[in-house]
LUMFI-140690 format. One record per residue: residue number from 1; residue in one letter; x, y, z of N, C-alpha, C in turn. Coordinates in steps of 0.1 Angstrom, whole numbers, always signed. Layout:
! LUMFI-140690
<NUM,A,<X,Y,Z>,<X,Y,Z>,<X,Y,Z>>
...
This chain:
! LUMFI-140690
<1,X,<+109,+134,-167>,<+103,+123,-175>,<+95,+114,-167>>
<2,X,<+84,+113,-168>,<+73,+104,-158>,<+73,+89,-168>>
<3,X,<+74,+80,-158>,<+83,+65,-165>,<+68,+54,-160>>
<4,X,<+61,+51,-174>,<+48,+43,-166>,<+46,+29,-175>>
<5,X,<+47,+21,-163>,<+46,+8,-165>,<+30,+2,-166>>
<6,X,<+23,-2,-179>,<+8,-3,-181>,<+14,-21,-183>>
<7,X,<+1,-26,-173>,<-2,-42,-177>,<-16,-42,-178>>
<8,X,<-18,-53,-187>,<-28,-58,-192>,<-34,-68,-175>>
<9,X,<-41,-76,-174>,<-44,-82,-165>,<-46,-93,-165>>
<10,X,<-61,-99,-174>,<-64,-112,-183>,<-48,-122,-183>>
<11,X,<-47,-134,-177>,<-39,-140,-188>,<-22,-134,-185>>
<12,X,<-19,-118,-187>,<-1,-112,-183>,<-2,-115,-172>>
<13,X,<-6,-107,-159>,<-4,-109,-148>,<-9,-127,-142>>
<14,X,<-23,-127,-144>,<-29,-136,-140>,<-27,-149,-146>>
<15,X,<-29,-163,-142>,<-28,-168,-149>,<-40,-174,-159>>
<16,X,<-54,-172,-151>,<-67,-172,-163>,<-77,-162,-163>>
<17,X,<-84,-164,-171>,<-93,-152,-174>,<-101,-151,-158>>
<18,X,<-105,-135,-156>,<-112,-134,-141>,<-126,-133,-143>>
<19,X,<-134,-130,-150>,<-141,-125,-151>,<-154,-140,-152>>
<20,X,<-158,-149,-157>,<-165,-159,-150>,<-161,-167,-141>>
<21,X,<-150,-167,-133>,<-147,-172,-122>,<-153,-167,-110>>
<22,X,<-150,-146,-114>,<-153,-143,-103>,<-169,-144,-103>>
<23,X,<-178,-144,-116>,<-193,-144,-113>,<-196,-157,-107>>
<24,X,<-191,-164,-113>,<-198,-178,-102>,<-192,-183,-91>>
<25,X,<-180,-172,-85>,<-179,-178,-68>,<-189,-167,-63>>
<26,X,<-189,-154,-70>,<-201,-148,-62>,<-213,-152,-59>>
<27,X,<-217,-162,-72>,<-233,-163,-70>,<-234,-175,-62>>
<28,X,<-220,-183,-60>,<-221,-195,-50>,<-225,-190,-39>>
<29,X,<-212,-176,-36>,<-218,-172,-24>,<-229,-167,-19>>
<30,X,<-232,-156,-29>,<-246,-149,-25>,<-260,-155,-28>>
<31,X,<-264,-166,-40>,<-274,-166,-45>,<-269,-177,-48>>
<32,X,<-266,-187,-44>,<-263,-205,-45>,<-272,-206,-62>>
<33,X,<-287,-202,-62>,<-298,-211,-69>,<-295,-201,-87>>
<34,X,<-288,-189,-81>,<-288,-186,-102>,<-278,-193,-106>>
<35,X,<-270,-200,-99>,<-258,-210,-110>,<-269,-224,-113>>
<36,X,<-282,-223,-115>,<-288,-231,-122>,<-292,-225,-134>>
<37,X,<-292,-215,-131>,<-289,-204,-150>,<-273,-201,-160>>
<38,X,<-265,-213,-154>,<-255,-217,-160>,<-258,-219,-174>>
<39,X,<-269,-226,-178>,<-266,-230,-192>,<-272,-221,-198>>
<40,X,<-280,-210,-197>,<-282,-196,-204>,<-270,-189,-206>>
<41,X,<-262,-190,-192>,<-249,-181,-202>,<-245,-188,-210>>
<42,X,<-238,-199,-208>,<-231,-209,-217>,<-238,-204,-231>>
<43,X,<-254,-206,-232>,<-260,-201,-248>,<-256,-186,-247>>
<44,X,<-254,-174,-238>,<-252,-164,-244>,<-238,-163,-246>>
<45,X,<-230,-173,-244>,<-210,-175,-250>,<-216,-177,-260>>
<46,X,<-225,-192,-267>,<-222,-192,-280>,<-229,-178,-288>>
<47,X,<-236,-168,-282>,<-245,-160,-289>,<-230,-150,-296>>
<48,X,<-220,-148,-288>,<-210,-145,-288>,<-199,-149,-297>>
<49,X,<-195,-157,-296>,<-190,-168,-305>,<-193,-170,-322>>
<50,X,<-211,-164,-321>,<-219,-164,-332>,<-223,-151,-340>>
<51,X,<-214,-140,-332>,<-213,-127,-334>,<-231,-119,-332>>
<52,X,<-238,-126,-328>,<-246,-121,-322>,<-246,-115,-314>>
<53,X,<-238,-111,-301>,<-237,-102,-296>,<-223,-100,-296>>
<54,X,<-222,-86,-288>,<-206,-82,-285>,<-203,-87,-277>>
<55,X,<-186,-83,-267>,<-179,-82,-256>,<-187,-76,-246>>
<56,X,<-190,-69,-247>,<-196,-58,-236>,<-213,-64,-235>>
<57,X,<-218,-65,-246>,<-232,-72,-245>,<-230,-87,-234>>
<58,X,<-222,-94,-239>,<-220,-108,-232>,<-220,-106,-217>>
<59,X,<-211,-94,-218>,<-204,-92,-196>,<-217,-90,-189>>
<60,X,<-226,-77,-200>,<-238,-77,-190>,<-246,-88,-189>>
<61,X,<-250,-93,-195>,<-260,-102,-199>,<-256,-111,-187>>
<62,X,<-243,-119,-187>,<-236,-127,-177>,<-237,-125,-166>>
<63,X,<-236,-109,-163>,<-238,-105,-149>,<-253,-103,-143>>
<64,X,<-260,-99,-152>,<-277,-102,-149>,<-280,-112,-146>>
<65,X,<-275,-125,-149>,<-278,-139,-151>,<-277,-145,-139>>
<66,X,<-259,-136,-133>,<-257,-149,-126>,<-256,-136,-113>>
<67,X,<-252,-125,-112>,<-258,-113,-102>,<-270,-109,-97>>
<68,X,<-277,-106,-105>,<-287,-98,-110>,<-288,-87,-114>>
<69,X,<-299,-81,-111>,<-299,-64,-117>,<-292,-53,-106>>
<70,X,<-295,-63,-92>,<-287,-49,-83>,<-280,-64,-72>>
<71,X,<-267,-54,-67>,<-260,-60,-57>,<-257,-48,-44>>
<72,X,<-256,-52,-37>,<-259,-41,-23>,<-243,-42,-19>>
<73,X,<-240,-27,-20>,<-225,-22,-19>,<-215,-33,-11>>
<74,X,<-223,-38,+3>,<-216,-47,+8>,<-214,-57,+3>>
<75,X,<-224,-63,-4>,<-221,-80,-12>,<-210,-77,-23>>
<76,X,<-209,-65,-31>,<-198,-60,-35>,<-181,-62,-33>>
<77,X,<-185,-55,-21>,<-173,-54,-16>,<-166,-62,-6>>
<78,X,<-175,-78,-4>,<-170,-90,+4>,<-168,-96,-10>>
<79,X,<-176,-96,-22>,<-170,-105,-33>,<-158,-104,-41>>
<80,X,<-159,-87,-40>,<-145,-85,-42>,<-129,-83,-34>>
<81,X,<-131,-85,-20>,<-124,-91,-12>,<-118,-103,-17>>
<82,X,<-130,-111,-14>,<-123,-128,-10>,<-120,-134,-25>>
<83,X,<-131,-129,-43>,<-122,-131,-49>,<-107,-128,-52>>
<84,X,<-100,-112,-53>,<-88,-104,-52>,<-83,-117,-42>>
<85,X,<-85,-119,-28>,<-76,-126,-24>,<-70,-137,-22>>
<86,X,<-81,-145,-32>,<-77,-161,-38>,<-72,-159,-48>>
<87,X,<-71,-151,-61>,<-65,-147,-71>,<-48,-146,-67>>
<88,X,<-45,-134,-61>,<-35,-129,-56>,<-27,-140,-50>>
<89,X,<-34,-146,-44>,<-26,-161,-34>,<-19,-169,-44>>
<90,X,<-28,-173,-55>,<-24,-185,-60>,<-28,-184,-77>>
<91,X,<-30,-174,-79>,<-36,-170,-95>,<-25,-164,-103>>
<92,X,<-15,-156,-101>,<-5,-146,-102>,<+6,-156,-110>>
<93,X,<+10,-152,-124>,<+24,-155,-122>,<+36,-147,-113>>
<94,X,<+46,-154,-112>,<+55,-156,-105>,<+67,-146,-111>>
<95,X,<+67,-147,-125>,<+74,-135,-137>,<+67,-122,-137>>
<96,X,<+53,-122,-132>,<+48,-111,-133>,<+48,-106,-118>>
<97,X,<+52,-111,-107>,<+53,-101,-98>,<+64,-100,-97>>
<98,X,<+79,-106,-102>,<+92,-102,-104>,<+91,-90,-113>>
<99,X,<+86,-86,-123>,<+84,-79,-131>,<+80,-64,-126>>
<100,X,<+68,-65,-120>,<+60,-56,-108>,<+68,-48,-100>>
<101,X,<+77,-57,-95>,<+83,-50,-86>,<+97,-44,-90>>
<102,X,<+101,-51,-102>,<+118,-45,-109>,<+111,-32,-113>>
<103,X,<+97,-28,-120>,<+95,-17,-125>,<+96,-8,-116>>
<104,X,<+85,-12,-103>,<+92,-3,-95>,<+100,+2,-85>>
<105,X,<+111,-6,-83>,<+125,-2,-81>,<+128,+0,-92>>
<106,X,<+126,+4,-106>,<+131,+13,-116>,<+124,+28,-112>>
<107,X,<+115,+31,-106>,<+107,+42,-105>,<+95,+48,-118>>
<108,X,<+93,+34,-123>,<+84,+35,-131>,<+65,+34,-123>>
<109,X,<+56,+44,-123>,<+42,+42,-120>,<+37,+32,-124>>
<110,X,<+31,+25,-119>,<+26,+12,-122>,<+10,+12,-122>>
<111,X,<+5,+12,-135>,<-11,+12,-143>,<-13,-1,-143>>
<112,X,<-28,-7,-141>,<-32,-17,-144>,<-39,-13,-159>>
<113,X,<-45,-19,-167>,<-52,-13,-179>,<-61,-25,-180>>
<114,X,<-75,-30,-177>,<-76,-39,-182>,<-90,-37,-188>>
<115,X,<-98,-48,-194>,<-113,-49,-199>,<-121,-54,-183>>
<116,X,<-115,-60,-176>,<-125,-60,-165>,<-129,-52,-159>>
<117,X,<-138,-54,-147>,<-150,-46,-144>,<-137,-42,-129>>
<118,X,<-140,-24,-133>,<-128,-18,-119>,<-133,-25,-106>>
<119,X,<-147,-29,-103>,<-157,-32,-92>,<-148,-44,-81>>
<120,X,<-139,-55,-95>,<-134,-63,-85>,<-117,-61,-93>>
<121,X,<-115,-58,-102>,<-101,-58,-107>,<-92,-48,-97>>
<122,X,<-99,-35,-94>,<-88,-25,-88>,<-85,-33,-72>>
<123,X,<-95,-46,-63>,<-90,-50,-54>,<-79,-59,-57>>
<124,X,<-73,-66,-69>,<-65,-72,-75>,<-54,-68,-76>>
<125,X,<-57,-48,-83>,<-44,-41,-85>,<-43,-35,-70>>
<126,X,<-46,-31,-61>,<-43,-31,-49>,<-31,-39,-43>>
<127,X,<-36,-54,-42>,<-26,-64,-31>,<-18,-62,-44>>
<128,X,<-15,-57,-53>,<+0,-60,-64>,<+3,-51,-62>>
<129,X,<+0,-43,-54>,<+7,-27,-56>,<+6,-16,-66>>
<130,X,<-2,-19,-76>,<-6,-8,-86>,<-9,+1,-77>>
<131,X,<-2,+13,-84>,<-7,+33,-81>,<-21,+30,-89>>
<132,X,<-27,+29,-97>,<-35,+37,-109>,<-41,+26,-118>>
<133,X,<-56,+22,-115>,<-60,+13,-127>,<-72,+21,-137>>
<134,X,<-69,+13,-150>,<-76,+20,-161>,<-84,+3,-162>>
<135,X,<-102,+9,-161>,<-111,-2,-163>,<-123,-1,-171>>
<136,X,<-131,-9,-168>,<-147,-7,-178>,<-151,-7,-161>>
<137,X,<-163,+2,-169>,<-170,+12,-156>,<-182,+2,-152>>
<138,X,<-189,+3,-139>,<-200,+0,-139>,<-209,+12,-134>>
<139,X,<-225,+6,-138>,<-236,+15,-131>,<-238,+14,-114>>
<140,X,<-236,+16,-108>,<-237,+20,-92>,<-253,+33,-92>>
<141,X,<-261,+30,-86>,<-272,+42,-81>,<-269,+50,-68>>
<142,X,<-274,+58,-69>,<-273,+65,-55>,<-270,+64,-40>>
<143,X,<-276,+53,-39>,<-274,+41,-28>,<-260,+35,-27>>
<144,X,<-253,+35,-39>,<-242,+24,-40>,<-240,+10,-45>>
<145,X,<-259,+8,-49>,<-260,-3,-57>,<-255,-9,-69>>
<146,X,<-245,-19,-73>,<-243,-26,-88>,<-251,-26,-92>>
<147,X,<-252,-19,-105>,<-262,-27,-117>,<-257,-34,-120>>
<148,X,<-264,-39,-136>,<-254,-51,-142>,<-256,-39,-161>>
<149,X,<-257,-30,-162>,<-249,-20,-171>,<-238,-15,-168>>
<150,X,<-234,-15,-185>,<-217,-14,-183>,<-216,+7,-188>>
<151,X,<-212,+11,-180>,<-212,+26,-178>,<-196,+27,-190>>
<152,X,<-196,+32,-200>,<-189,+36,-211>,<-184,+27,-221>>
<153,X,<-172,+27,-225>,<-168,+17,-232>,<-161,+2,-228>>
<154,X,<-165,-8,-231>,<-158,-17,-228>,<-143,-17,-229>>
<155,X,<-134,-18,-222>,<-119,-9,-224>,<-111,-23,-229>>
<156,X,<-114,-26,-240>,<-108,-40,-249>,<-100,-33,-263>>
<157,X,<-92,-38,-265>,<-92,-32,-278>,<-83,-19,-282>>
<158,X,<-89,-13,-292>,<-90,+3,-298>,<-94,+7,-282>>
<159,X,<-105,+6,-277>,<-110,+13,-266>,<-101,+15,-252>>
<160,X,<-92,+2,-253>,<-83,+7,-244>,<-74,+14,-242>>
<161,X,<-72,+16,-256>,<-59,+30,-259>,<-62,+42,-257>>
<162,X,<-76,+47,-259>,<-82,+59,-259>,<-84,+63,-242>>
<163,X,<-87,+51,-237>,<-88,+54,-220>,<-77,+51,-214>>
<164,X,<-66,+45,-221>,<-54,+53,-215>,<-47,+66,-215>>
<165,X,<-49,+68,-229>,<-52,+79,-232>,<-58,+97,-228>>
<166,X,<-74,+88,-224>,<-80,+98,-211>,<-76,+101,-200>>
<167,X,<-67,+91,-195>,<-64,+89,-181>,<-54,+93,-181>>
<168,X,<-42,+100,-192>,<-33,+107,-194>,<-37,+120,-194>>
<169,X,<-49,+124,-200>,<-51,+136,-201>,<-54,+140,-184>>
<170,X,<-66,+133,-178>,<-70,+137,-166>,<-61,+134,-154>>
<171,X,<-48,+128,-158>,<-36,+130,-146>,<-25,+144,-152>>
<172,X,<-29,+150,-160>,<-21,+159,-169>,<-7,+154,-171>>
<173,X,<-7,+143,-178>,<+5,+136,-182>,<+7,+140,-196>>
<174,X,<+18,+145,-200>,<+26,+145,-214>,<+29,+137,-221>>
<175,X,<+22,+128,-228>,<+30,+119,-235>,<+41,+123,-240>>
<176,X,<+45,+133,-245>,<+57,+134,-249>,<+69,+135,-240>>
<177,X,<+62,+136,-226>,<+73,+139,-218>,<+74,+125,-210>>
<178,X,<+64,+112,-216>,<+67,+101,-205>,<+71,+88,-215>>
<179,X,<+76,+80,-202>,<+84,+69,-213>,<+71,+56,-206>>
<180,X,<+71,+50,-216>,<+57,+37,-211>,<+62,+27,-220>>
<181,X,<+56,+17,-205>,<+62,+2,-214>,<+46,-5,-214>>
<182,X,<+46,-18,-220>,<+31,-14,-221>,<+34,-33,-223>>
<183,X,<+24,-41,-213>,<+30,-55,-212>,<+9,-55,-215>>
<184,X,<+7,-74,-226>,<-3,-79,-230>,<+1,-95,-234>>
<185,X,<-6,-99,-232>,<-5,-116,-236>,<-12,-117,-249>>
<186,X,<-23,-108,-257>,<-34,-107,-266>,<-30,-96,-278>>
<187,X,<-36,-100,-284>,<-33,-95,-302>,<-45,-83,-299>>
<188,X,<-52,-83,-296>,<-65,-71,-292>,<-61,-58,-283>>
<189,X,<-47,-61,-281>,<-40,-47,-271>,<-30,-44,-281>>
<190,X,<-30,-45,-299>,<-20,-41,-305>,<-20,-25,-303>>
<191,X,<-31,-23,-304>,<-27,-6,-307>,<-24,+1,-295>>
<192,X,<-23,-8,-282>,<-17,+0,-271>,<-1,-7,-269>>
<193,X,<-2,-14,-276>,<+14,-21,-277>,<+23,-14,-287>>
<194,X,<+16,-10,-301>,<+19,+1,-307>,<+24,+15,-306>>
<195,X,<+16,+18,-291>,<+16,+30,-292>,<+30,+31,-282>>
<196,X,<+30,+24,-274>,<+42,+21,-266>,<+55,+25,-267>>
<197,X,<+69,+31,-255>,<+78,+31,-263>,<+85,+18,-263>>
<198,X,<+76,+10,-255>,<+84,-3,-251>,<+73,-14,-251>>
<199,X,<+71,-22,-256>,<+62,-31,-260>,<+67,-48,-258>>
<200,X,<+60,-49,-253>,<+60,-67,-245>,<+52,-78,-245>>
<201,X,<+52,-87,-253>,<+45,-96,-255>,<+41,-109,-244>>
<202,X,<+35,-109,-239>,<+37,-119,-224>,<+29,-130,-224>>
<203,X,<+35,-141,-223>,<+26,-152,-223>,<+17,-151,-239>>
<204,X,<+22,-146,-247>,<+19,-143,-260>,<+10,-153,-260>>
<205,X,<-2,-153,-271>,<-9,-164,-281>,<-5,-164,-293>>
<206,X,<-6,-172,-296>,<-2,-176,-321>,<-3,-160,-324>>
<207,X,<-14,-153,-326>,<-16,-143,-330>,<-3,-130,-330>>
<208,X,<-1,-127,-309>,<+4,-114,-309>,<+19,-122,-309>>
<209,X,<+21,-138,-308>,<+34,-139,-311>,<+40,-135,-322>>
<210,X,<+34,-142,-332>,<+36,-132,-348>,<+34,-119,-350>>
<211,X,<+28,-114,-344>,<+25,-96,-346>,<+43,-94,-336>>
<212,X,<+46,-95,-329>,<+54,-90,-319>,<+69,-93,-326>>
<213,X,<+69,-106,-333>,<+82,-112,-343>,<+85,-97,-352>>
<214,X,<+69,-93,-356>,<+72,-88,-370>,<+72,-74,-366>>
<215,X,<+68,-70,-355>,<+72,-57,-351>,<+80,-56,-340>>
<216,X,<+88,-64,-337>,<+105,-63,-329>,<+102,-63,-318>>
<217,X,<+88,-62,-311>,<+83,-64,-294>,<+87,-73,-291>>
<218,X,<+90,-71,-277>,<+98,-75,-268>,<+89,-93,-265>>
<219,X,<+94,-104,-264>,<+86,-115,-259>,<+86,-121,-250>>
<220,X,<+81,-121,-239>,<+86,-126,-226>,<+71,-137,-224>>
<221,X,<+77,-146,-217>,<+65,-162,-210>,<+72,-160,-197>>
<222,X,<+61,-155,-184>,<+58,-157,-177>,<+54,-169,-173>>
<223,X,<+50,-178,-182>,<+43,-193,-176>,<+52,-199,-176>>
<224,X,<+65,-203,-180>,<+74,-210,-173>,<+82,-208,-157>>
């Protein structure tokens, strides 16, 4: 029986969202002068907000704004250094790496699963010891350049069940033959909470608190 422990990232592990934090220490770092295109994003949040655009519309857009269109493999990979390692220091609950680590002294694989971008999340799931992250892709060229296109599906949602899903198929994993526990703070990871043999509500919101009551998932707060 192959025993796999999937977290969410956003919010379960962490304790706030990563993904404009990490664009604007990057552009502090690399490009000081596009965090004066702060208030374009802010209008493309509300464009968002206003269902004008999507999730995945928003990330690029955000990252053109405040990246650009290309980032050079090294600026890459110093931004995702030194963010992962301020995150990890002091970003982390404290329940979630007691958790991390009981799963695996249970001998359960430990999956990240998240909607951020693998580019700076899998340096995240690294220092926590994750085997295996499931992410939203980016465009990279030949060179090893970031775009700022998001290469498949934004893995939120429906979408992240299906690429766990794929990533079951492409490690030739059985579902039938594996036991998964499946930890989220968000009502938008029901159907991978669903699908779950073990389902955990963490740091819950109004929403998956109620969904989690009425389907017998597990409820655990990490923030205390």
């Amino acid at each position: 029986m192959t025993k796999l422990a999937i977290y969410d990232m956003d919010r379960t592990i962490t304790h706030a969202p990563t993904w404009t934090p990490f664009l604007l220490s990057t552009a502090r770092r690399h490009a000081p002068w596009r965090l004066l295109l702060a208030p374009a994003v802010a209008f493309a949040m509300l464009g968002y907000t206003a269902r004008l655009v999507d999730r995945a519309g928003l990330k690029q857009t955000m990252q053109r704004l405040l990246l650009g269109g290309k980032l050079a493999p090294e600026a890459v990979d110093r931004a995702a250094t030194a963010f992962a390692d301020r995150v990890v220091a002091s970003g982390v609950f404290q329940g979630a790496r007691e958790q991390i680590e009981a799963d695996r002294a249970a001998g359960y694989r430990l999956v990240m699963a998240t909607a951020s971008y693998r580019f700076y999340a899998a340096s995240i799931a690294h220092r926590l010891g994750f085997d295996d992250v499931i992410a939203t892709e980016s465009e990279f060229d030949d060179a090893g350049w970031l775009g700022a296109k998001m290469m498949g599906d934004n893995v939120y949602g429906p979408a992240k069940l299906r690429a766990i899903q794929a990533w079951l198929a492409a490690e030739k994993i059985d579902r039938r033959a594996a036991h998964i526990r499946f930890y989220s703070d968000h009502v938008s990871d029901a159907p991978a909470l669903a699908w779950a043999d073990e389902a955990f509500a963490v740091n819950a919101h109004g929403p998956l608190k109620a969904l989690a009551k009425k389907r017998g998932w597990t409820i655990v707060d990490w923030e205390r």
